[in-house]
N, C-alpha and C positions, 0 to 999 in steps of 0.2 A: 836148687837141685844139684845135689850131688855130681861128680864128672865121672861118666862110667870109664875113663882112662884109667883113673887113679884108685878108684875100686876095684881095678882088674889089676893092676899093679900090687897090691898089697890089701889083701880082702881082709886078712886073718888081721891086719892094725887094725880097720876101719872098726870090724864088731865090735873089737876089746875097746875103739875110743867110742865107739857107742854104748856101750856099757856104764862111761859116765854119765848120760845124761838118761840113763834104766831103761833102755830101749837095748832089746835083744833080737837083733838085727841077723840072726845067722842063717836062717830058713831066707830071708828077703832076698840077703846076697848070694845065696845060694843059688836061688830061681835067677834071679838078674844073672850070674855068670850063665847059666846053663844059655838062657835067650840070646844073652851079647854073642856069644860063641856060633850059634846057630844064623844070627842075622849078620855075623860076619863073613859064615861060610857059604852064606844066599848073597849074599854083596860080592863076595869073589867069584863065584860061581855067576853070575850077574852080568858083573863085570866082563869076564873070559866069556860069556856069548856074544855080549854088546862088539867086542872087539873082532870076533869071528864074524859075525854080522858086518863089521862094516868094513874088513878086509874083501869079504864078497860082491859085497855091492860095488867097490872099486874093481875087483875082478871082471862083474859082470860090464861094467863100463868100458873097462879094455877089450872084452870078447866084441861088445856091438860095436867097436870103433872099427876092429879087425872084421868085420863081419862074420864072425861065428853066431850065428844068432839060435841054431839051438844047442850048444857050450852055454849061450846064454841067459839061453831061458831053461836048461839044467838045474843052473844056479839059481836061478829067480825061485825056484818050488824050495831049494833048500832054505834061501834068504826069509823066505815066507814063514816057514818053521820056526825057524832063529826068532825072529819077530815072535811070533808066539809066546814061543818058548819065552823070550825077554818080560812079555807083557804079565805073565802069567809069575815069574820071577818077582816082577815090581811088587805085584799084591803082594807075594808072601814076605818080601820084605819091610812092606807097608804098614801091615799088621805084626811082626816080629819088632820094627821100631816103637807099634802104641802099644805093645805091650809090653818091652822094654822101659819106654819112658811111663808106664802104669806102675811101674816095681819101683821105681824111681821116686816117684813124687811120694812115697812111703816111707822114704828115706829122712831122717832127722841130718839136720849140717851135723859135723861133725864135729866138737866142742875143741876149741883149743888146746894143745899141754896143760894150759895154767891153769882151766878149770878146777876148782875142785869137786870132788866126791860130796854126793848126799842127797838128801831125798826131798826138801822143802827148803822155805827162808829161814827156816833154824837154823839150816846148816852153811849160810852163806858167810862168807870169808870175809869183815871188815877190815880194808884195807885203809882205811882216813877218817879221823874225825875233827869236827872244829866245835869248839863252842860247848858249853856244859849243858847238858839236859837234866834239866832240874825244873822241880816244881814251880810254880810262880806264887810268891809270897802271897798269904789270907789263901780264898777259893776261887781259882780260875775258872770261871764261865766259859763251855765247849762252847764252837762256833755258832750250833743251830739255836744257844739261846741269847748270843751277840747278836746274830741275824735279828730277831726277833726284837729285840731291845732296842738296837736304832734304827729299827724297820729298811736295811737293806738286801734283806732276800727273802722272799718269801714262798718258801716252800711248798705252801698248799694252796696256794693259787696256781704254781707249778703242775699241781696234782691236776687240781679242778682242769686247766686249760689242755693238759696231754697227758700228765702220768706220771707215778712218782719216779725218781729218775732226771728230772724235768724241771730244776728250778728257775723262779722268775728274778731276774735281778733289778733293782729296782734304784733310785737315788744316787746314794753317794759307793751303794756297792756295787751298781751300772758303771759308772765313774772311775773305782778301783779297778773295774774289769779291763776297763780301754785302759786306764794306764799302763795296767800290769802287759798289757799287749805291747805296747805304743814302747815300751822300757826294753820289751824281749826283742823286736823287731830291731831297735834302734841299734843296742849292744850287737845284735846278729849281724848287722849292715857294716858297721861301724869294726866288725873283725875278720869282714873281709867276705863275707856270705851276701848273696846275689839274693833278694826277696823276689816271690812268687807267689800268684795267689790265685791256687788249683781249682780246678770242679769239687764240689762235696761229694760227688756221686763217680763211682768207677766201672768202666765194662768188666767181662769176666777176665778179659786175658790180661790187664792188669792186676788185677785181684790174685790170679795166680802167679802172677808175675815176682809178686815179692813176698810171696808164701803163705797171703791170708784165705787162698783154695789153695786145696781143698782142706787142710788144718785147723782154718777159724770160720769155716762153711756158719754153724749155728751160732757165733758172737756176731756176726755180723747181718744189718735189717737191710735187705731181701726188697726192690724195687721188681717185683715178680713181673710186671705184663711187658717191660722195658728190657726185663733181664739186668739191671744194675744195681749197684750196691754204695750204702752210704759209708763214705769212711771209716773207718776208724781212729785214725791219722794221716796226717798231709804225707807224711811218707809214702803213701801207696801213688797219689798222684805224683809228687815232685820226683820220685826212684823212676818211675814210667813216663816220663817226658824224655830218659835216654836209652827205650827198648831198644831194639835193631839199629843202636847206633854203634859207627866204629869212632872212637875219641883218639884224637893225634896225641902221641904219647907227649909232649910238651904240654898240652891242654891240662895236662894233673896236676892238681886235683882240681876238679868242681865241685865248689860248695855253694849249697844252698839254701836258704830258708823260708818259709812260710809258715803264716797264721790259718787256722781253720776252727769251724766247732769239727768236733770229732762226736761219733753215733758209735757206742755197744751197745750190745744188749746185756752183756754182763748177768749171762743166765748160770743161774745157781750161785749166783753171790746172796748170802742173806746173814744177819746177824748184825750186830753191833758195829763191826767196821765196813757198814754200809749206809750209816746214816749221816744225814747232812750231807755234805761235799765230800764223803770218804772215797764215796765209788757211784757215779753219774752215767747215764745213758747217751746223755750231749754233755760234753764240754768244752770248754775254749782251750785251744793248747799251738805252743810256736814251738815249731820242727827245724831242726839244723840236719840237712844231709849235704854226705860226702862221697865223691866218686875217685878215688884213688888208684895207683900203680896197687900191683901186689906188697910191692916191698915197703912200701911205706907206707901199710893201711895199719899199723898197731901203732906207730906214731900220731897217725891222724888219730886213733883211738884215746891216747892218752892227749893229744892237745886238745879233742873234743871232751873230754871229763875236765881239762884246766879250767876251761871256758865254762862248763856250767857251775863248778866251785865258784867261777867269780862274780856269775851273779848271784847266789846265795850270801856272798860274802856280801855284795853292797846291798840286798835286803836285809844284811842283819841275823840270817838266822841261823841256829846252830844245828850242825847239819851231819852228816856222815856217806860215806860211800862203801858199800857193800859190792863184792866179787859174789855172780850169782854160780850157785854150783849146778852140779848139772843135773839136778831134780825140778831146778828152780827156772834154767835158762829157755827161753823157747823154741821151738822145733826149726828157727832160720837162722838162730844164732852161733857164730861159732866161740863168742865172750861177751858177758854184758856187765856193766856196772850199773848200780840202782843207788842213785839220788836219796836220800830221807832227810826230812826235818824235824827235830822232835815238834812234839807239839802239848804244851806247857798243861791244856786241860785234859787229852783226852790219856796224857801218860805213857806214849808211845809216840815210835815213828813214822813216819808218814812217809810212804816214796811219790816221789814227785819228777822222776825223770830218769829212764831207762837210756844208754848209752852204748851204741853196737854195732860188733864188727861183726858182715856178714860175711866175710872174707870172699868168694867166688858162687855161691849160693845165691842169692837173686840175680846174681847178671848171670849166670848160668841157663836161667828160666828164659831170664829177657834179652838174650844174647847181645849184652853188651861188651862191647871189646873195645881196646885200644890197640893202637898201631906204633909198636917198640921203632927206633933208630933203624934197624935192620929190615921194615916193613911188614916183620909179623904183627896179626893179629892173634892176640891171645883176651880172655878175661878180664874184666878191672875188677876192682873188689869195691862193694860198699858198704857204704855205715851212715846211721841214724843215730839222732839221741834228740829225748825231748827237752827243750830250754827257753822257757819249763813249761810243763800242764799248770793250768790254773787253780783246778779246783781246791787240791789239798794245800797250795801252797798260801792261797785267800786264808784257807782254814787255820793254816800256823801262825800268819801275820794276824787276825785275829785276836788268838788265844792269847797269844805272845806279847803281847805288845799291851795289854789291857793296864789303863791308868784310870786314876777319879777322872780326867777331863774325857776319861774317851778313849778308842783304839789309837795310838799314835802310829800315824804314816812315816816308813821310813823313808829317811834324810829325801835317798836318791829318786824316790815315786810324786815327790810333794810338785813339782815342777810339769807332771804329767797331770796328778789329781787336781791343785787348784786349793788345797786345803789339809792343813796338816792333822789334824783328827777325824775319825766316823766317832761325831755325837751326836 
């Protein structure tokens, strides 16, 4: 959530930096100024009875000490009023605050300078690539007919048992799965991140917490008679393990990681780059979050994209990182970098891991703060990035890797698998 300080400070930047991500934000700020103003002038207004109120009631204590007791009780009929008057105050400030904060959560974060301009992933800004994307010699086999070939994932038993969406992993690509976990976890630990391993399921005020209410209200499956929701990545639990915290400013940063299957519903995906592993309703994926200072949250941003280069680098695969523009970026983001690997069969890229700075925007929601030198509490800023989701990335090492003896395991996974081919 936005900080109505800094919207009142400078309205007229905020539309124009909403503008890059096509969100015409003018009529919103509009109504938010008109509210802040009013529920400021009910809070001073507030305030100034609350204070007259309880000059009186001091008064009235020195009259009954002196016995003047109907001086007294003069005052007492006024003080009663004031009271009133106070009570009466609260509500309209009460309701001038939920409908402030109703204007609010309507609000997109506000994309960084560096964003660029545009309206889809066409228009996203590759900043890095490794590794040549090129075809793979003869006819590379897409992953759902590798699956199928050495019988490690089977799809339509997936169907049969829940729904497409829903695949069964089975043998040596059961096996691939825990490794490729057991590799992310390890590297995650091993750079300095604290493993955790969350609820699948979140209350509401989580969920709003880090921006998936009311935004991603219909991606997300809906625990109706509990009121709770299954994730959709570990980020929503591990960011909400420091709501209504204040963090000692030496504590920065906290990082940390966790494995989960992650639940969308991924409604209105349909087509060709939805089949197999492209786009899943459960999948397995290892989360790195970061709780940083302000000032050093675009650092942690760029040493969290080092780190996921370098485990692409030790699977092997040839990979690129894209600047999402702000057609592209999501509505909690204020900069994201996207992860892709090509992927040899199906000809294209594959992203496989989203990297983001929310800069004050979820801890805003979940009022987390740190406590500077000086004993202010102000905002921390956080950031996420996945390292890595599994599904598309099973799907490249696949494609990619296809020899007469069989899919070869790279070097660094064979130590987890136990076997250096799926034949």
């Amino acid at each position: 959530m936005l900080e109505i300080t800094k919207i009142r400070e400078n309205s007229e930047k905020a539309i124009e930096m909403l503008k890059v991500k096509n969100f015409d934000a003018a009529e919103l700020i509009k109504s938010l100024l008109e509210v802040d103003k009013k529920r400021r002038q009910t809070q001073q207004l507030l305030d100034d009875t609350l204070a007259e109120s309880n000059a009186i009631s001091k008064q009235i204590g020195e009259l009954f000490k002196t016995g003047q007791k109907e001086k007294a009780n003069e005052l007492k009929n006024q003080s009663s009023a004031l009271k009133a008057k106070s009570k009466e105050l609260n509500n309209v400030l009460d309701n001038l605050i939920k409908e402030q904060n109703d204007i609010l959560v309507q609000l997109p974060n506000l994309p960084n300078e560096k964003v660029p301009t545009g309206n889809s992933e066409e228009d996203n800004e590759i900043v890095y690539s490794k590794g040549d994307a090129v075809e793979s010699e003869g006819k590379a086999l897409p992953h759902w007919e590798l699956a199928a070939k050495y019988d490690i994932i089977d799809f339509e038993l997936g169907t049969k048992i829940t729904g497409a969406g829903f695949p069964l992993y089975k043998g040596k690509g059961a096996k691939l799965q825990r490794a490729l976990i057991s590799f992310f976890l390890e590297e995650a630990i091993n750079a300095g991140y604290t493993e955790y391993q969350p609820p699948l399921v979140v209350n509401e005020e989580s969920a709003f917490a880090t921006g998936q209410l009311p935004d991603k209200d219909g991606q997300m499956y809906h625990v109706q008679t509990d009121n709770l929701f299954l994730i959709p990545t570990s980020e929503v639990p591990v960011t909400n393990i420091f709501r209504n915290m204040i963090i000692a400013d030496e504590d920065l940063p906290l990082k940390c990681t966790a494995y989960s299957q992650c639940f969308r519903r991924e409604a209105g995906s349909y087509g060709k780059d939805v089949r197999g592993l492209n786009r899943l309703h459960q999948f397995d994926k290892v989360e790195i979050v970061q709780i940083t200072h302000p000032e050093n949250s675009y650092k942690a941003l760029d040493e969290m994209c080092n780190y996921v280069k370098g485990l692409l680098d030790k699977l092997e695969l040839p990979y690129r990182m894209a600047r999402l523009c702000g057609g592209d970026i999501s509505f909690a983001s204020a900069m994201t970098y996207d992860m892709e690997v090509w992927s040899a069969a199906q000809k294209r890229w594959l992203e496989v891991s989203s990297i983001s700075n929310f800069e004050s925007f979820q801890a805003n929601r979940m009022k987390l703060r740190y406590k500077n030198e000086k004993g202010k509490t102000q905002l921390a800023h956080t950031l996420n990035g996945s390292a890595l989701a599994l599904p598309r990335i099973l799907a490249a090492l696949l494609e990619n890797n296809q020899t007469e003896k069989g899919i070869k395991i790279p070097e660094v996974l064979v130590k987890y698998t136990g076997f250096e081919y799926v034949d």
